[in-house]
C-alpha positions as CSV (number, residue, x, y, z in Angstrom):
1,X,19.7,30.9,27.9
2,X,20.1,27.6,29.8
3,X,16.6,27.9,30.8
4,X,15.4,28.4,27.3
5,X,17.4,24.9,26.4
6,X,16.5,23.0,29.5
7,X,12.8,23.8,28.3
8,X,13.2,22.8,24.8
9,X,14.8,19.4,25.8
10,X,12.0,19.1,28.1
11,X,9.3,19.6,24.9
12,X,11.4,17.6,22.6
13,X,11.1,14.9,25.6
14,X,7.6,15.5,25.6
15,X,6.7,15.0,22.2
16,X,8.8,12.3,21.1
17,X,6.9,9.7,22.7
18,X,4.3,10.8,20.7
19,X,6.2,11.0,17.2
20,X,7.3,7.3,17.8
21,X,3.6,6.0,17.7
22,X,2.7,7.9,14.6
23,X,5.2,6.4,12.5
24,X,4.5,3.1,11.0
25,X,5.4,-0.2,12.5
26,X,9.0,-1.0,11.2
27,X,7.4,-4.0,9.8
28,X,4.6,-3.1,8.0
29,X,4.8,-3.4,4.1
30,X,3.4,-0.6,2.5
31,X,1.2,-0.7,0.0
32,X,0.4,2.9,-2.0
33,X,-2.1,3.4,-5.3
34,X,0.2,6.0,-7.2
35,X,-1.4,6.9,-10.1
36,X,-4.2,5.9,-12.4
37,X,-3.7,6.9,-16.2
38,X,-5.4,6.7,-19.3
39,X,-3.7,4.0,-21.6
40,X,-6.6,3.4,-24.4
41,X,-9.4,1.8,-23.7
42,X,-8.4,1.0,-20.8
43,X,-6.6,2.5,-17.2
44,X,-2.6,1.6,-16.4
45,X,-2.5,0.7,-12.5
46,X,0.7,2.2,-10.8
47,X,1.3,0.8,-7.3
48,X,4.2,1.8,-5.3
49,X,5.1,-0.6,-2.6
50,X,7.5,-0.5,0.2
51,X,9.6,-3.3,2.4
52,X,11.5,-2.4,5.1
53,X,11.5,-5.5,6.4
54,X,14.7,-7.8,6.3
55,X,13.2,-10.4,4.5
56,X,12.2,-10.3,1.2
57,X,8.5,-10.9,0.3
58,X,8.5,-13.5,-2.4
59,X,5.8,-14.5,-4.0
60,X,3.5,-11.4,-3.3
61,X,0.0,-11.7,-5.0
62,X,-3.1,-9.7,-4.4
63,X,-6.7,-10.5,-5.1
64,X,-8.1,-7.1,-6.1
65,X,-11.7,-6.1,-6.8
66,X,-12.2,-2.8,-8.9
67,X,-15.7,-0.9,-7.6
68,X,-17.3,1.4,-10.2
69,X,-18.1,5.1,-8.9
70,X,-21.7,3.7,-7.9
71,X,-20.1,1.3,-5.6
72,X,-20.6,-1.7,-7.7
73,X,-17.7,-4.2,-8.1
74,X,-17.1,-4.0,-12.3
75,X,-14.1,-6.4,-12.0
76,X,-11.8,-8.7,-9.7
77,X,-7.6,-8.8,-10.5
78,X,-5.0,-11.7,-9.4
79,X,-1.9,-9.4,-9.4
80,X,1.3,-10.6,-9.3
81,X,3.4,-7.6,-7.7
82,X,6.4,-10.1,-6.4
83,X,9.6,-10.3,-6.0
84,X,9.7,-7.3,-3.8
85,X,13.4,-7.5,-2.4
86,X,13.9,-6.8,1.4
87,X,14.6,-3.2,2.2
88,X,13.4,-1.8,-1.1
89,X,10.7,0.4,-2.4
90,X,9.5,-0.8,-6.2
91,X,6.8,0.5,-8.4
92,X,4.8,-2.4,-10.3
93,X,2.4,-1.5,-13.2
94,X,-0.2,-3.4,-14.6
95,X,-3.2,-2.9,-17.0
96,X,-6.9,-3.2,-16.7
97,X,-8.0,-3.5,-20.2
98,X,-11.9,-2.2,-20.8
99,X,-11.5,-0.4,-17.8
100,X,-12.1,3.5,-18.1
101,X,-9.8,5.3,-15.4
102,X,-12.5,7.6,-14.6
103,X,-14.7,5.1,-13.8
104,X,-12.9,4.0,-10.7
105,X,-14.1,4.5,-8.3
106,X,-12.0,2.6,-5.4
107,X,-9.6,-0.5,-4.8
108,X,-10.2,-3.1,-2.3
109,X,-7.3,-5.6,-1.3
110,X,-9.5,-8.5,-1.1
111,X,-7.4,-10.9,0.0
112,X,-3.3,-11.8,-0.6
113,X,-3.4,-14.9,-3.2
114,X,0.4,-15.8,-2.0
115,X,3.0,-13.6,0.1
116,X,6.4,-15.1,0.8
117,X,7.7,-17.9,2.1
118,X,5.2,-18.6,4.9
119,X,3.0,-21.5,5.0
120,X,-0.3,-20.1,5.7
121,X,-0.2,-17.6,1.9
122,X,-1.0,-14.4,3.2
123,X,-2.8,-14.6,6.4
124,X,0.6,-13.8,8.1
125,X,1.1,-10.6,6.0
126,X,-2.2,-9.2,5.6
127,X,-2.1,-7.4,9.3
128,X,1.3,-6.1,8.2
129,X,-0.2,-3.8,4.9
130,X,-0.6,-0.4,5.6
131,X,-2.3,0.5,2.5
132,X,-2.9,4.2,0.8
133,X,-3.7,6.2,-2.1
134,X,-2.7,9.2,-4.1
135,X,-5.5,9.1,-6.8
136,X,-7.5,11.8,-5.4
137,X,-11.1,10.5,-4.7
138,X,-10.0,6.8,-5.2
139,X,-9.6,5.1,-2.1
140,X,-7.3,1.7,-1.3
141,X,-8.7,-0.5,1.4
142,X,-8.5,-3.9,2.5
């Protein structure tokens, strides 16, 4: 029996190093496209984005351009997803009116218009964005 526990300390040992990389900087603000749905003519935007830092990120404003499914940009966004309080996960919502859902065909973060306190807007934040998607076959990228 001890032999079978020395050996599974040793693995855990092992592959903890590894587990530690894989996770996500403790820093890094996550950024996730939740859901795109139908709201008349146009698609509601669902964003779900995370803080873990200890500071909160105030103001926080992304420059977003919306590329059609033939990679063509149909549209550019100034979003204002701010206050997002420190330690806290929020879910912001906007609307692109005249935009049909199924037309989109992925997001790019094209730049951060503002993103707290620091003097240089969001050149000191962009590095931190880990940024994802849920809407199947719509990717988020910056």
């Amino acid at each position: 029996m001890r032999g079978i526990a020395g050996g599974l300390g040793l693995a855990a040992a092992l592959l903890l190093p590894g587990l530690a990389q894989a996770q996500p900087a403790s820093d890094s603000i996550g950024l996730e496209l939740n859901r795109l749905q139908p709201q008349g003519e146009g698609c509601r935007v669902w964003l779900v984005l995370r803080n873990p830092a200890s500071a909160a990120l105030d103001p926080l404003r992304l420059d977003l351009l919306v590329f059609g499914k033939d990679g063509v940009i149909s549209r550019r966004l100034a979003v204002d997803v701010g206050p997002l309080p420190a330690e806290k996960t929020a879910a912001r919502v906007f609307d692109m009116g005249g935009q049909n859902c199924g037309g989109v065909g992925s997001l790019l973060l094209n730049d951060l218009l503002a993103c707290g306190p620091a003097p240089n807007g969001g050149s000191d934040c962009l590095p931190r964005l880990a940024l994802s998607s849920r809407v199947e076959g719509v990717p988020f990228e910056k």
